[in-house]
Backbone bond lengths (Angstrom), bond angles and torsions (degrees), N, CA, C in turn:
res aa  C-N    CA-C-N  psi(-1)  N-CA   C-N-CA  omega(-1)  CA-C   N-CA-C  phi
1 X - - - 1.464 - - 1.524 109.49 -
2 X 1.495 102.29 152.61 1.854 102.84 -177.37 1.040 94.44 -122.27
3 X 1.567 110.70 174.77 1.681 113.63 168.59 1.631 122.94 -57.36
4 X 1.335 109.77 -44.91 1.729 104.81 -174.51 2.187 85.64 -65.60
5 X 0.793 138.81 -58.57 1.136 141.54 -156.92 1.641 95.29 -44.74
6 X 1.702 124.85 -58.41 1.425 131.34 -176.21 1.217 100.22 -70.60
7 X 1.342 138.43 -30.76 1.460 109.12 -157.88 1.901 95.02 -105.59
8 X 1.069 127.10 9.65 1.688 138.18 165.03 1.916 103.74 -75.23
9 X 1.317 101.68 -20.28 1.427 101.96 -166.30 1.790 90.78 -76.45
10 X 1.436 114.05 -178.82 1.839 115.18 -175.78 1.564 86.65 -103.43
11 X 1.179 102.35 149.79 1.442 120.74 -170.22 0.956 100.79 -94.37
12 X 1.583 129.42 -54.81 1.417 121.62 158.70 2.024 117.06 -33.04
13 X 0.934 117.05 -46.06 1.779 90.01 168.43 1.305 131.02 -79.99
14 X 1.724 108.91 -7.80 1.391 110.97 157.88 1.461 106.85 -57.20
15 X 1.431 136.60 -56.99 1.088 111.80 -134.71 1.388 92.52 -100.45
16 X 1.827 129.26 6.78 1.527 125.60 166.03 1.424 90.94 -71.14
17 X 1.304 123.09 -34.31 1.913 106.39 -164.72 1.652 99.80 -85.55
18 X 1.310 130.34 28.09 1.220 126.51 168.84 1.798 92.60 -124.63
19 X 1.063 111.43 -10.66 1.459 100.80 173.97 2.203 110.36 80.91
20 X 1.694 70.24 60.65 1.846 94.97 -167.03 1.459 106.82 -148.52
21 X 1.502 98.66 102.42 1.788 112.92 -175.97 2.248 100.98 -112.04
22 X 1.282 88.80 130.89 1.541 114.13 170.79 1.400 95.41 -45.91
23 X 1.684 114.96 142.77 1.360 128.92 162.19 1.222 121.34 -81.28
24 X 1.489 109.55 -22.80 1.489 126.42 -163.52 1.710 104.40 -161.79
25 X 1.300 133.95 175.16 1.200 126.86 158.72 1.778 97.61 163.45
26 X 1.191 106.63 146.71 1.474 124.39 165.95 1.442 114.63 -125.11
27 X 1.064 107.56 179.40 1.598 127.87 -166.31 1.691 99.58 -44.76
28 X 1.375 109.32 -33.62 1.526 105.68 -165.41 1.254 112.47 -125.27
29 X 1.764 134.62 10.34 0.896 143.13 162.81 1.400 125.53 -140.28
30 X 1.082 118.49 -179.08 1.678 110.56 179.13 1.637 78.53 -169.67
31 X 2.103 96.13 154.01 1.941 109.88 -163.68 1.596 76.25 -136.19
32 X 1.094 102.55 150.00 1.564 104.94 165.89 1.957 88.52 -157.73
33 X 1.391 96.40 162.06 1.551 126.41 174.20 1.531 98.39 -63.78
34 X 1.462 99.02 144.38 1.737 98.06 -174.26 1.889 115.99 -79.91
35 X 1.560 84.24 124.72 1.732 93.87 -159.13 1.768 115.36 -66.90
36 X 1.765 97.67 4.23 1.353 90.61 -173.26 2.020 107.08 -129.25
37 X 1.165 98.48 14.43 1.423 124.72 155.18 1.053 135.43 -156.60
38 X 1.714 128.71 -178.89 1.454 108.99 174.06 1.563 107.47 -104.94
39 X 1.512 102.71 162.66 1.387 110.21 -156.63 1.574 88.15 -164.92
40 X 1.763 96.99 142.81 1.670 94.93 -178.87 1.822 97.53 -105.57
41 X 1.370 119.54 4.97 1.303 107.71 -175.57 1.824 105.91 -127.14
42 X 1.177 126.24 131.21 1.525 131.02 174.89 1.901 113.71 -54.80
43 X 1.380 90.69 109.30 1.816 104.94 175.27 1.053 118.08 -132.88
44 X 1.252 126.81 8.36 1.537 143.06 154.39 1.685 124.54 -71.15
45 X 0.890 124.91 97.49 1.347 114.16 -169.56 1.755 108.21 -136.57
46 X 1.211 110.89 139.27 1.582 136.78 -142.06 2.073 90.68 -139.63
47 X 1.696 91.87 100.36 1.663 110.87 179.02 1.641 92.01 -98.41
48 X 1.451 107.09 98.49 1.522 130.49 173.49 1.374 96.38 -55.50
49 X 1.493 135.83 -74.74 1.471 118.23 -167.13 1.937 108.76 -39.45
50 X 1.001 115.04 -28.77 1.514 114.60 -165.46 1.605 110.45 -97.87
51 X 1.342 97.37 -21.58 2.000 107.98 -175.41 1.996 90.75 72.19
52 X 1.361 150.08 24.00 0.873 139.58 172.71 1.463 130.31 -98.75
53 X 1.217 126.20 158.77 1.555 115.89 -174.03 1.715 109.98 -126.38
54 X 1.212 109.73 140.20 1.207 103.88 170.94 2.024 111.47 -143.11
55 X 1.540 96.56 134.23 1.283 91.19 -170.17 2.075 106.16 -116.87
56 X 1.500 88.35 116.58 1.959 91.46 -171.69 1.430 96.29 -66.33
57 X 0.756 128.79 -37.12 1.921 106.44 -170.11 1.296 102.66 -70.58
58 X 1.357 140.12 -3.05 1.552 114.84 162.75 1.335 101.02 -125.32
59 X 1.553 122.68 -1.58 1.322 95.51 175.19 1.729 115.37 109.48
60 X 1.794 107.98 -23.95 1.414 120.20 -162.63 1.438 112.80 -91.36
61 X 1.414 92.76 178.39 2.110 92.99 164.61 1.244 79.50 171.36
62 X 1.734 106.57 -169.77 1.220 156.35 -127.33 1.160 164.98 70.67
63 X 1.090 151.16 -105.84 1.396 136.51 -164.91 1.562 92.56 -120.39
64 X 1.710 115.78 -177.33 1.614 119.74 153.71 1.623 118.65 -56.24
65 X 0.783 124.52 -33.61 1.535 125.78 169.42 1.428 132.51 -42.14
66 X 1.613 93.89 -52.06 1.205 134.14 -162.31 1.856 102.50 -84.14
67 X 1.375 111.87 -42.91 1.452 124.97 -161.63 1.861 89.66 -88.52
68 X 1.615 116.34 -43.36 1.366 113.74 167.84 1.658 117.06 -53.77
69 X 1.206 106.77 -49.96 1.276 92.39 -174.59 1.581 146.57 -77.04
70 X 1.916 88.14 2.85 1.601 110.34 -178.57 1.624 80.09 -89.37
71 X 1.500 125.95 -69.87 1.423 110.14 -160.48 1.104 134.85 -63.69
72 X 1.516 121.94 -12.63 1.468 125.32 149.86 0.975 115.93 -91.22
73 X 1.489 139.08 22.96 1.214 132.60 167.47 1.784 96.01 36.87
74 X 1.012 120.41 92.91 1.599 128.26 -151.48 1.824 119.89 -175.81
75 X 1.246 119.86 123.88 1.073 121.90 -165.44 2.012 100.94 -75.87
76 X 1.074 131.22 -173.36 1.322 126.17 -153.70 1.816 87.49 -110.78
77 X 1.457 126.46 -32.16 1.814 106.33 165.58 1.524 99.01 -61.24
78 X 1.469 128.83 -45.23 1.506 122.50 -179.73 1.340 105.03 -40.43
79 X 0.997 112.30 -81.01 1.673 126.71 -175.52 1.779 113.38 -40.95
80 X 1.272 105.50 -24.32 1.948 92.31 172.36 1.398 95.62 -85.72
81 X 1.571 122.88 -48.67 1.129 102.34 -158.21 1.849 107.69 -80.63
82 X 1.215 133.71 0.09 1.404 114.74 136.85 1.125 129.21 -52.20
83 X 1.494 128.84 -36.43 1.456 146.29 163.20 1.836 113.84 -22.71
84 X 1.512 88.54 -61.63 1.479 113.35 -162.92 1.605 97.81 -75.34
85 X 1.466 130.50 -40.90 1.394 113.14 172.85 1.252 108.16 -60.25
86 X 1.097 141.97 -45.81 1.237 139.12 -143.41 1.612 128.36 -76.75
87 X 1.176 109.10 4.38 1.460 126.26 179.18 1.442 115.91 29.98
88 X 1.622 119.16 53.10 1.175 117.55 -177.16 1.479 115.41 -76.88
89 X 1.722 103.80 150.99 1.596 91.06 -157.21 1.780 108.38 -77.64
90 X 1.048 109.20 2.77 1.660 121.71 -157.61 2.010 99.17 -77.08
91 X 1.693 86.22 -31.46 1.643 100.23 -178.77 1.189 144.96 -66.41
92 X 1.564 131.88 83.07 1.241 115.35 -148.44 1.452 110.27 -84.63
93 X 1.675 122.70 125.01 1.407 132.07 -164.40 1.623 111.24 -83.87
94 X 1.805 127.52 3.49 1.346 118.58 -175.67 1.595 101.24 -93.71
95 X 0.737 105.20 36.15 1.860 112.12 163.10 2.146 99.71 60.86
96 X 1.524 92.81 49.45 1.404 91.60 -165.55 1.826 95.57 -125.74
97 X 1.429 91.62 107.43 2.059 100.41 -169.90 1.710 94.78 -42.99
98 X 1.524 87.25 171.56 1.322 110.01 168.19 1.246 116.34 38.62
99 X 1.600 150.83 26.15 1.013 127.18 165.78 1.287 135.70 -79.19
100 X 1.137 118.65 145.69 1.706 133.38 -153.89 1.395 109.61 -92.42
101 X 1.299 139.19 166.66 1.040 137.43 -166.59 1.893 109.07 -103.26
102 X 1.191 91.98 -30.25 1.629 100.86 150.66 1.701 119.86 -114.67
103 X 1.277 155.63 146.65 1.069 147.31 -170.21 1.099 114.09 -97.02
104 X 0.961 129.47 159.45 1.922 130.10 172.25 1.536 98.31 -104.99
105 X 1.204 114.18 161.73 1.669 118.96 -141.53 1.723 84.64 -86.52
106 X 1.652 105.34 -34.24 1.390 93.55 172.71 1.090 141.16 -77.38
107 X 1.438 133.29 1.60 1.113 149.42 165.48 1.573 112.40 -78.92
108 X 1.429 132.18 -10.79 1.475 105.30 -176.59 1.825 79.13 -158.31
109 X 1.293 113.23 169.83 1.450 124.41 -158.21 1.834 97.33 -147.85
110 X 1.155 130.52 111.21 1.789 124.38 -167.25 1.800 82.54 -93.89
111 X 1.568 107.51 127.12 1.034 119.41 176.15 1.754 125.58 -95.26
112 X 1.552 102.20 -16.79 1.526 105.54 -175.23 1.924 96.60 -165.51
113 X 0.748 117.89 133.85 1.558 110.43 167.81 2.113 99.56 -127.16
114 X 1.437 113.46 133.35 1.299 119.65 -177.05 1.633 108.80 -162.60
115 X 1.284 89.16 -174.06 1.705 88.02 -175.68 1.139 113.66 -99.55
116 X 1.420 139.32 145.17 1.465 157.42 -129.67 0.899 95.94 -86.50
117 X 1.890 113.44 125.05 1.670 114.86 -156.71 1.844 99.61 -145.29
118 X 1.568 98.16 -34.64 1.542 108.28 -170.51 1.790 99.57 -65.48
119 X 1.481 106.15 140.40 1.478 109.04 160.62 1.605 117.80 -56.35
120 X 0.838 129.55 -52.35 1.161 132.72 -178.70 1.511 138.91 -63.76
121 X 1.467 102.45 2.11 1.837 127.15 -173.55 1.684 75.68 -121.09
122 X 1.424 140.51 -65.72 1.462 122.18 -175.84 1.328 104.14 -56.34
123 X 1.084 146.74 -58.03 1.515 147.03 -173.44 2.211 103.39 -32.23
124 X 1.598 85.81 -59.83 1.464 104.66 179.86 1.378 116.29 -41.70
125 X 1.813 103.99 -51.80 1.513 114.48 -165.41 1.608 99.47 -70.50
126 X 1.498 109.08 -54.25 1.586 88.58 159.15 1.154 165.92 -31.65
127 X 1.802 94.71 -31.63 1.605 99.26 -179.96 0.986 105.58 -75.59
128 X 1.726 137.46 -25.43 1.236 155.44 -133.67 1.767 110.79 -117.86
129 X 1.549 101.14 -2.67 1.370 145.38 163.20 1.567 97.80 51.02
130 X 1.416 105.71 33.38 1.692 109.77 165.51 1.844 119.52 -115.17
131 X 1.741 94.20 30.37 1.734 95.84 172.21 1.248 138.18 -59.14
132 X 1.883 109.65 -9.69 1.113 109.39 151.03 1.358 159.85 -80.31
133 X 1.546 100.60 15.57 0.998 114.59 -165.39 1.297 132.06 -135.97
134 X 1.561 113.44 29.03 1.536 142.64 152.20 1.480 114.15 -16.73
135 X 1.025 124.22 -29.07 1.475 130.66 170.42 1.623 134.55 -46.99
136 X 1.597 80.63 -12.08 1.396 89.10 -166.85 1.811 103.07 -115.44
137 X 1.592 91.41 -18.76 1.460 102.71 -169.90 1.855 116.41 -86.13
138 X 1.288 109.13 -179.26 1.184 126.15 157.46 1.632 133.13 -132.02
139 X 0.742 131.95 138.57 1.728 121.04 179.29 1.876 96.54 -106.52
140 X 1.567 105.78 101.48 2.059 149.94 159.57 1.122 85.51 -58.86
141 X 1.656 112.62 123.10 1.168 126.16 131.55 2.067 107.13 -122.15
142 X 1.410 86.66 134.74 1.815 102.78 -173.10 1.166 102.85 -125.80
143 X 1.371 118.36 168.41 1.465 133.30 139.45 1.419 119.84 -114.33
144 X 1.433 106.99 154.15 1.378 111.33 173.68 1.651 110.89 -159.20
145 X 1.099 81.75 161.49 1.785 67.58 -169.22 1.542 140.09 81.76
146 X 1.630 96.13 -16.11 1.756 100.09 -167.02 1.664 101.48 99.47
147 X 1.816 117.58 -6.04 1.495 120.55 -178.85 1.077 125.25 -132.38
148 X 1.169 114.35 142.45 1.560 129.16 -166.80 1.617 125.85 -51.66
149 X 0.741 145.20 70.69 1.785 127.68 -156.30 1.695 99.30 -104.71
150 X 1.505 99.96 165.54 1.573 92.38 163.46 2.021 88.81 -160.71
151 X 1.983 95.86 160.21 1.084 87.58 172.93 1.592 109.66 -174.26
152 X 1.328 138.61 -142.42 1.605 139.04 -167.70 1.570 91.88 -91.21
153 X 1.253 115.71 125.79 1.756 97.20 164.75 1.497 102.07 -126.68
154 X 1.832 98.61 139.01 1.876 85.59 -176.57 2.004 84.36 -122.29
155 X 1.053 110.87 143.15 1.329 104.12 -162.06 2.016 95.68 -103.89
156 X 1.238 90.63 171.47 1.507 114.81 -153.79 1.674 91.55 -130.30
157 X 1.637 97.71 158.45 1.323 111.17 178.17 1.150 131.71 -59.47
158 X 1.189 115.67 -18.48 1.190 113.50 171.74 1.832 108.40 -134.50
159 X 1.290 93.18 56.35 1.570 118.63 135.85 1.386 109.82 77.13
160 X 1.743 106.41 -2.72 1.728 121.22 169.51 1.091 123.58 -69.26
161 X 1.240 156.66 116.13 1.742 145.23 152.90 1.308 117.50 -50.77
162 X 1.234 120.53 125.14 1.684 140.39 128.96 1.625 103.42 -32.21
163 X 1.575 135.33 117.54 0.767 125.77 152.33 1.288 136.07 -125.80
164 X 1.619 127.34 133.62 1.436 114.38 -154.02 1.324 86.29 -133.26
165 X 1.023 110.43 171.47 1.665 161.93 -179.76 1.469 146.41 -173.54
166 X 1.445 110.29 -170.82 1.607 82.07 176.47 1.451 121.35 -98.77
167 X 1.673 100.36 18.42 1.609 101.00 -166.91 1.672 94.77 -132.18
168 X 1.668 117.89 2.23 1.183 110.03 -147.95 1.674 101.50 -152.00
169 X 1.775 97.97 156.11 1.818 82.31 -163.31 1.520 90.75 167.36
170 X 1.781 93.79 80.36 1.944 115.85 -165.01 1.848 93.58 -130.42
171 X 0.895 98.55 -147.07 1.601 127.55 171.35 1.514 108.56 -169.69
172 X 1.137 94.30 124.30 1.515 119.44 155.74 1.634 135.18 -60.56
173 X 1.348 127.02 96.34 1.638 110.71 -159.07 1.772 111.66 70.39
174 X 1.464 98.40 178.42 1.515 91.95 -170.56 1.470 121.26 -94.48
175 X 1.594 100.51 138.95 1.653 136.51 164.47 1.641 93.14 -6.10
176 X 1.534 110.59 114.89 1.459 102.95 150.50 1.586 109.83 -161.29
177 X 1.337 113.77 174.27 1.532 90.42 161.41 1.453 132.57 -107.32
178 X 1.288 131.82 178.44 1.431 147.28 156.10 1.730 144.32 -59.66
179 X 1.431 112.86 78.40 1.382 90.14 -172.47 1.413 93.90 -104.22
180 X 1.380 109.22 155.53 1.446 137.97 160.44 1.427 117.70 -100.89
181 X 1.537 131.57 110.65 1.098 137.77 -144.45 1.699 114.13 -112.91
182 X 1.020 120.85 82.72 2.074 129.36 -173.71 1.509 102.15 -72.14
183 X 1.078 136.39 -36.22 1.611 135.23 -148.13 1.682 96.56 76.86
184 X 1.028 131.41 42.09 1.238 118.70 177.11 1.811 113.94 -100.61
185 X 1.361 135.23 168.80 1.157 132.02 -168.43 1.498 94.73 -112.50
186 X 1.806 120.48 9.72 1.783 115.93 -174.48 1.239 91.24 -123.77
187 X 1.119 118.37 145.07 1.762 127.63 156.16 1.635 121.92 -145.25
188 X 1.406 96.48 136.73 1.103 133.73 -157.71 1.822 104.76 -94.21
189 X 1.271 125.27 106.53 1.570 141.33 173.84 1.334 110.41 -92.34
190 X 1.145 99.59 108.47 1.987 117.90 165.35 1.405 113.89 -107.05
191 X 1.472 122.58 129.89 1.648 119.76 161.13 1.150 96.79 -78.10
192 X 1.124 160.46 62.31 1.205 145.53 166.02 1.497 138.26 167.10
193 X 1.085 132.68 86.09 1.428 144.20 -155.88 2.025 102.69 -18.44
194 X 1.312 111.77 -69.82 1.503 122.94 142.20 0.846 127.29 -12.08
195 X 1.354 126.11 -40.73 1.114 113.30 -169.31 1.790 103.81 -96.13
196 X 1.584 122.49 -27.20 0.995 144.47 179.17 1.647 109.22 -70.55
197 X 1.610 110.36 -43.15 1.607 106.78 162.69 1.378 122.34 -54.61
198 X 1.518 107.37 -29.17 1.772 108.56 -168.18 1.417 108.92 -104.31
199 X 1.578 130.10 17.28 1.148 138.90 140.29 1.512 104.91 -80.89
200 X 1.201 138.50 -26.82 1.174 114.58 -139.31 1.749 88.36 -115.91
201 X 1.651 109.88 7.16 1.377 126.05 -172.77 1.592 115.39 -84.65
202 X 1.853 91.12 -25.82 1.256 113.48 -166.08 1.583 125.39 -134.22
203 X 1.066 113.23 17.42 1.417 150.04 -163.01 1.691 101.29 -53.64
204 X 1.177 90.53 -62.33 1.447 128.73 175.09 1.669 115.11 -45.83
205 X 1.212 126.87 -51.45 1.288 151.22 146.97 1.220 106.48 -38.38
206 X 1.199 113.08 -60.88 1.887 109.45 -165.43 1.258 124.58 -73.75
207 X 1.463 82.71 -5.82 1.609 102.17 -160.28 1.456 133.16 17.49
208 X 1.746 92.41 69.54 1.160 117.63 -169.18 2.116 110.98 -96.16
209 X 1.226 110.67 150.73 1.136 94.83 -151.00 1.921 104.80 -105.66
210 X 1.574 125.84 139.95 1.565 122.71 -154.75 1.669 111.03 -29.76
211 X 1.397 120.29 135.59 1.049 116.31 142.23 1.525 134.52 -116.51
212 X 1.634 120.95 -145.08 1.097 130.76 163.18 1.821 94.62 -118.75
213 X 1.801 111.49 128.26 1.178 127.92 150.65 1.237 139.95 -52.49
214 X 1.720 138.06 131.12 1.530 117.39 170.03 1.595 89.57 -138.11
215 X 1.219 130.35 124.58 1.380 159.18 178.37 1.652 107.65 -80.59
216 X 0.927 155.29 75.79 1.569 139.97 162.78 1.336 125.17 -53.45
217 X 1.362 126.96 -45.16 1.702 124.89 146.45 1.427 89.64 81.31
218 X 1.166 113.10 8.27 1.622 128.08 150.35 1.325 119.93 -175.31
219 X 1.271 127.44 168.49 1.579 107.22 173.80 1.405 114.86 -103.74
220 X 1.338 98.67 16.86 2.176 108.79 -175.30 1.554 89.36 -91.20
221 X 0.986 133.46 1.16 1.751 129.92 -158.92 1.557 83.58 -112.16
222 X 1.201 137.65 18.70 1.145 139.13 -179.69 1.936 112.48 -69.06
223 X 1.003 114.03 -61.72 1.282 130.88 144.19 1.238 127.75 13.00
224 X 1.832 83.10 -81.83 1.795 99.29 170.94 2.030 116.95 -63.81
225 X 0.718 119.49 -0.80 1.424 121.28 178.51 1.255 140.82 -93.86
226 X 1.219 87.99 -3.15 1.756 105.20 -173.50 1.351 106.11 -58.31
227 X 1.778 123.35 -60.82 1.392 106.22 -178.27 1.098 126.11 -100.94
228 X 1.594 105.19 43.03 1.882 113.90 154.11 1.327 104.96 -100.95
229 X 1.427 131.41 6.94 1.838 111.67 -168.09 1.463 100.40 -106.11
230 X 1.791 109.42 -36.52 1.608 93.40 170.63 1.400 157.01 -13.82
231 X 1.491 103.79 -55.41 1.499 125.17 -146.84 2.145 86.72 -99.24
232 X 1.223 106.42 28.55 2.283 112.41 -165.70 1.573 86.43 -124.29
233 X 1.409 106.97 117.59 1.352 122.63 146.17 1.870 110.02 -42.02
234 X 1.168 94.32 -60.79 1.583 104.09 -171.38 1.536 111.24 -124.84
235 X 1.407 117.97 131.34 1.450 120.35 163.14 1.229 108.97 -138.07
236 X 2.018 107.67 135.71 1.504 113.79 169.98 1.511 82.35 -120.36
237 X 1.718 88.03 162.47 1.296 129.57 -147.26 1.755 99.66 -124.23
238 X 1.135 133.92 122.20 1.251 143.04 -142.32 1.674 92.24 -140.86
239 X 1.458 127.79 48.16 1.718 101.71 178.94 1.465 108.92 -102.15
240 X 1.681 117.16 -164.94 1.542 115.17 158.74 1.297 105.62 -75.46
241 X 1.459 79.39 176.46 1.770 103.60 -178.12 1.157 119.48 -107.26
242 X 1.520 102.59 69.41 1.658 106.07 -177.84 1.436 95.32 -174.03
243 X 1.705 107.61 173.97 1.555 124.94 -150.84 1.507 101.44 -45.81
244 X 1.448 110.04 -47.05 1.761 86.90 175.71 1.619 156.95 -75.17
245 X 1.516 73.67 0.59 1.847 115.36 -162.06 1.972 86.78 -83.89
246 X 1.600 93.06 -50.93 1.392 89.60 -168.09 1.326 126.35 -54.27
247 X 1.544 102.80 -41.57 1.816 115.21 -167.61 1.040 89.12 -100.51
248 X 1.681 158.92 -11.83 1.767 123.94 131.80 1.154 118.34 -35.52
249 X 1.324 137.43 -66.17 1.450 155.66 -178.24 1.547 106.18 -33.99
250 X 1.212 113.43 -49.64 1.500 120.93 -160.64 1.638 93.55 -98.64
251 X 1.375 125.27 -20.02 1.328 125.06 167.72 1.713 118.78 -47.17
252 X 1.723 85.71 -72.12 1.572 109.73 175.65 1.444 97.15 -53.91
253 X 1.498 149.28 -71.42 1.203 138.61 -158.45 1.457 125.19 -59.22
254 X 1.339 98.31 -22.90 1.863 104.37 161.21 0.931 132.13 -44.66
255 X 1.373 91.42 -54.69 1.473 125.31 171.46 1.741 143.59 -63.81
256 X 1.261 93.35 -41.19 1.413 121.92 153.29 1.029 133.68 -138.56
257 X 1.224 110.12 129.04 1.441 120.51 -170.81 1.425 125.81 -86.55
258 X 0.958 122.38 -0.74 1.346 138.59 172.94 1.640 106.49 -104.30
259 X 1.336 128.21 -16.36 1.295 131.67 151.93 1.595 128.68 -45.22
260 X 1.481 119.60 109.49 1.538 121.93 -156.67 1.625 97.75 -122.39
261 X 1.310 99.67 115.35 1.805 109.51 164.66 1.764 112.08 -62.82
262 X 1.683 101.27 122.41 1.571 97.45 -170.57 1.200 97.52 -125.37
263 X 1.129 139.29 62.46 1.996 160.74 -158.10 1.421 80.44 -120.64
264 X 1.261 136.66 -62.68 1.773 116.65 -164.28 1.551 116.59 -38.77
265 X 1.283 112.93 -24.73 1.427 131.96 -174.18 1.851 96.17 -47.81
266 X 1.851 106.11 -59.81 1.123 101.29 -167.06 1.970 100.41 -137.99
267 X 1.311 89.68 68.90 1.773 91.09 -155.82 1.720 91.33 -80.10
268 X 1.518 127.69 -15.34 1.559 99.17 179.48 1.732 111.94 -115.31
269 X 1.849 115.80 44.12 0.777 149.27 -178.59 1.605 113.76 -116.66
270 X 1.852 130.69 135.02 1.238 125.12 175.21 1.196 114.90 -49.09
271 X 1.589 104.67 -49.41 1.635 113.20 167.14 1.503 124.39 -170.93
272 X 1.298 137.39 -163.30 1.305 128.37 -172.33 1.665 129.06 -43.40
273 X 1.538 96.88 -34.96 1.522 113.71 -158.58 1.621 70.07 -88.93
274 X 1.278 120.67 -82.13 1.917 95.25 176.72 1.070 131.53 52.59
275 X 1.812 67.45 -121.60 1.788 114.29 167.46 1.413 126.09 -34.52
276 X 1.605 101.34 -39.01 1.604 118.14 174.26 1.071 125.53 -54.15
277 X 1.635 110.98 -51.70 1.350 140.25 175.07 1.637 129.90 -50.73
278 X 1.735 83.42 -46.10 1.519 96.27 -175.43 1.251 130.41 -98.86
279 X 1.299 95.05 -43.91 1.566 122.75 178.35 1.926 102.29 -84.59
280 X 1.035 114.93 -29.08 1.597 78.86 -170.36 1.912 72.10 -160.23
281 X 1.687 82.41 100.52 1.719 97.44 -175.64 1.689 97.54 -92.33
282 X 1.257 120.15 -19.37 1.621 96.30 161.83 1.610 119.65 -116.52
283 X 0.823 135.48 78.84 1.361 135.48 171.30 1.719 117.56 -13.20
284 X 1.311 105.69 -73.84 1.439 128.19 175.72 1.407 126.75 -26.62
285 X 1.436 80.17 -44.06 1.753 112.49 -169.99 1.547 97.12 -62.10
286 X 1.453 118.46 -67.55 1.226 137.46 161.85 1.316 140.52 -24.58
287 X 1.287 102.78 -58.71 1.975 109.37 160.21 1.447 105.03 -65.33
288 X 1.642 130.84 -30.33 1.204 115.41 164.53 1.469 134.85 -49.80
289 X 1.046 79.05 -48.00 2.239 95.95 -179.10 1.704 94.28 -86.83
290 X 1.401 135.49 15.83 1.273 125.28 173.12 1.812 91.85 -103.34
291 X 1.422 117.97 -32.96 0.935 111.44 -170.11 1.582 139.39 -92.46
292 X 1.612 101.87 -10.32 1.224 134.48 147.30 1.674 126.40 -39.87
């Protein structure tokens, strides 16, 4: 990764993967508490058309680079190669510059959308030990670039794909989330498509009883959700286990009180798909001997 490459990414999901949620924000700004002291009033402010930051109590700003390299106190090779661990989803990994965290229609072209056929997306769904559950999926083939790509697409409300692979992990069209709709009076919150396959791997097991789905497909889409959780007798809360997982969690629970953190499930796990992975590498196996 280079600098124009990191600082194209949304700064706003940098600072959810530091475990840093907006106090306030509109379409064209976002305020957050100052991320590099404490402060009881919001002076951080993040101009989304520009991806830029500027903070009035000292006077500063700039880009992701720039905001990395004050908070890691960190030289700018430091700062990519934090970049590069961090598997941000904004980052597209097929060696394809500049990709955006939402795409512009001119940048990528959807060449076929169908049901999951390639060996190598089942191989994937396997490792990820949610191969049963194609139902939900599609097998994307796009171009971009002038190049061929193809990959998992789980589609979003407003008609964009999530797309994964094992090298790859963008969105297609624009950022939104996923609900799956039961008529039910419970709903169930996933950051993560994954994480929503590997409930739905094990459902059966938990013997958990039908709901209605809500997908975030990030946890910055947090925002947008406020007036879908109302109208739920009951909501559990399905995030990771880490700084951003937490202050979603404690977001939604402010908020609703009938909102229940369900991480004990897999609390010494990154997260559901995890837990899936590690802890209980056959699922199948399991609802069998549950049902015995």
């Amino acid at each position: 990764m280079n600098c124009k490459q990191f600082n194209s990414i949304s700064l706003e999901e940098v600072l959810l993967s530091l475990g840093h949620l907006p106090t306030k924000q509109s379409e064209k700004e976002a305020w957050y508490l100052n991320p590099f002291a404490n402060e009881s009033q919001a002076s951080f402010k993040i101009n989304k058309n520009l991806n830029y930051w500027y903070l009035f109590s000292e006077g500063i700003g700039g880009t992701n680079t720039d905001f990395m390299k004050k908070y890691l106190n960190a030289s700018v090779n430091e700062v990519l190669l934090w970049a590069e661990d961090q598997n941000l989803s904004s980052f597209q990994k097929q060696n394809i510059p500049d990709q955006k965290f939402e795409n512009p229609s001119k940048n990528y072209e959807i060449l076929d959308v169908n049901e999951i056929r390639h060996p190598a997306l089942f191989e994937y769904l396997r490792e990820r030990k949610v191969g049963n559950q194609t139902q939900f999926l599609n097998e994307i083939h796009y171009r971009m670039k002038d190049k061929k790509y193809f990959g998992i697409g789980f589609k979003n409300d407003s008609n964009g794909y999530e797309i994964r692979n094992k090298y790859s992990k963008i969105c297609l069209g624009k950022k939104d989330v996923s609900t799956i709709k039961n008529g039910s009076e419970s709903l169930r919150v996933f950051e993560g498509f994954f994480d929503f396959l590997s409930f739905k791997s094990v459902d059966d097991f938990l013997e958990k009883e039908p709901a209605d789905y809500l997908i975030l497909n990030s946890v910055s889409m947090i925002h947008n959700i406020k007036n879908s959780l109302g109208n739920y007798e009951n909501i559990e809360l399905y995030f990771d286990n880490d700084q951003a997982g937490n202050r979603a969690v404690e977001m939604i629970k402010n908020e609703n009180k009938n909102a229940e953190d369900c991480r004990i499930l897999y609390s010494n796990f990154k997260d559901l798909n995890d837990w899936i992975i590690h802890k209980n590498p056959s699922p199948e196996r399991q609802v069998k001997q549950r049902r015995r």
